[in-house]
N, C-alpha and C positions, 0 to 999 in steps of 0.2 A: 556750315552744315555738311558737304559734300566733304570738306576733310576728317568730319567725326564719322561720317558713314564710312571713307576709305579705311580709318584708323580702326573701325569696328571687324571691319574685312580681313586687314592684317590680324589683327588678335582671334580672330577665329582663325585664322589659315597656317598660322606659324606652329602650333602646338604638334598640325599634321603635316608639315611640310617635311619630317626625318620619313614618317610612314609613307608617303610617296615619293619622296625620292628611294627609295629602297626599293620599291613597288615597279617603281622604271627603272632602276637599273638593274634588275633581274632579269626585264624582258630585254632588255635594250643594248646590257652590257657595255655600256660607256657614262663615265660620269657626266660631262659635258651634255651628252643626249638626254640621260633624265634631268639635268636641271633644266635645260629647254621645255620639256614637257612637263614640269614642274611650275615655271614661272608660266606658261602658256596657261597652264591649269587656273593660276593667282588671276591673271587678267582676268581670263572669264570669271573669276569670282568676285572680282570688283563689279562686276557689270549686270552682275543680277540680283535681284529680288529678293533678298536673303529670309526674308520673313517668313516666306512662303517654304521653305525646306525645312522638313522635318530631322532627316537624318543626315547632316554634311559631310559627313565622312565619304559616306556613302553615295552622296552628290558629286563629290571631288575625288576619288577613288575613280569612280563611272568617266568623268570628266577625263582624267590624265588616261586614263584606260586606250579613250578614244584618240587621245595625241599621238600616244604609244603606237596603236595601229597604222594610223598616217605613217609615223615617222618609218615604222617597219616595211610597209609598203612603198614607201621612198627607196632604202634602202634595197630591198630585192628589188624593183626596174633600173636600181645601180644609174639614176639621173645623174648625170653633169652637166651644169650648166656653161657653156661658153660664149661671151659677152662679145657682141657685135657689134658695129657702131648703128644704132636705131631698130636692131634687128635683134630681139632674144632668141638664140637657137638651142635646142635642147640634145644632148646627144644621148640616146636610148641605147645601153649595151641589153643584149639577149644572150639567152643561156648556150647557145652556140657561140655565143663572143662576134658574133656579127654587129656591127652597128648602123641604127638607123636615126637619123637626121629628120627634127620637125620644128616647126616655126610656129 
């Protein structure tokens, strides 16, 4: 049962998966970042209710929309992460190029 439900997922999701990927790489300008917010968009739509949606497109359009903002706002706090042993430390560049250090 859970695999005809999955398999129903993908057949509704592939037909629109060129129109969002175009959709994110417009905003996003890298291939690689809109299929992230692309497949991110596909999980969430494994995970819900599908009956209850009237318009999908429009569902999932909204959906990658809001990955897109994330990812964008990743990007402008310019986060790098550097890996510590038990300690994740984040290094925040600011628009003066100063860096600040948080845990």
């Amino acid at each position: 049962m859970a695999e005809r439900t999955l398999q129903g997922a993908a057949e509704i999701f592939d037909p629109l998966r060129p129109r969002l990927m175009r959709v994110a790489y417009r905003m996003l300008g890298s291939v690689s970042d809109a299929e992230d917010v692309v497949q991110e968009a596909f999980i969430r739509w494994m995970g819900v209710d599908r009956e209850g949606i009237r318009d999908r497109e429009a569902f999932l359009r909204r959906g990658s929309h809001g990955f897109v903002s994330i990812s964008l706002n990743l990007q402008r706090a310019n986060v790098k992460r550097i890996s510590a042993p038990g300690f994740p430390i984040r290094s925040l560049r600011t628009k003066e190029g100063k860096t600040s250090h948080s845990r």
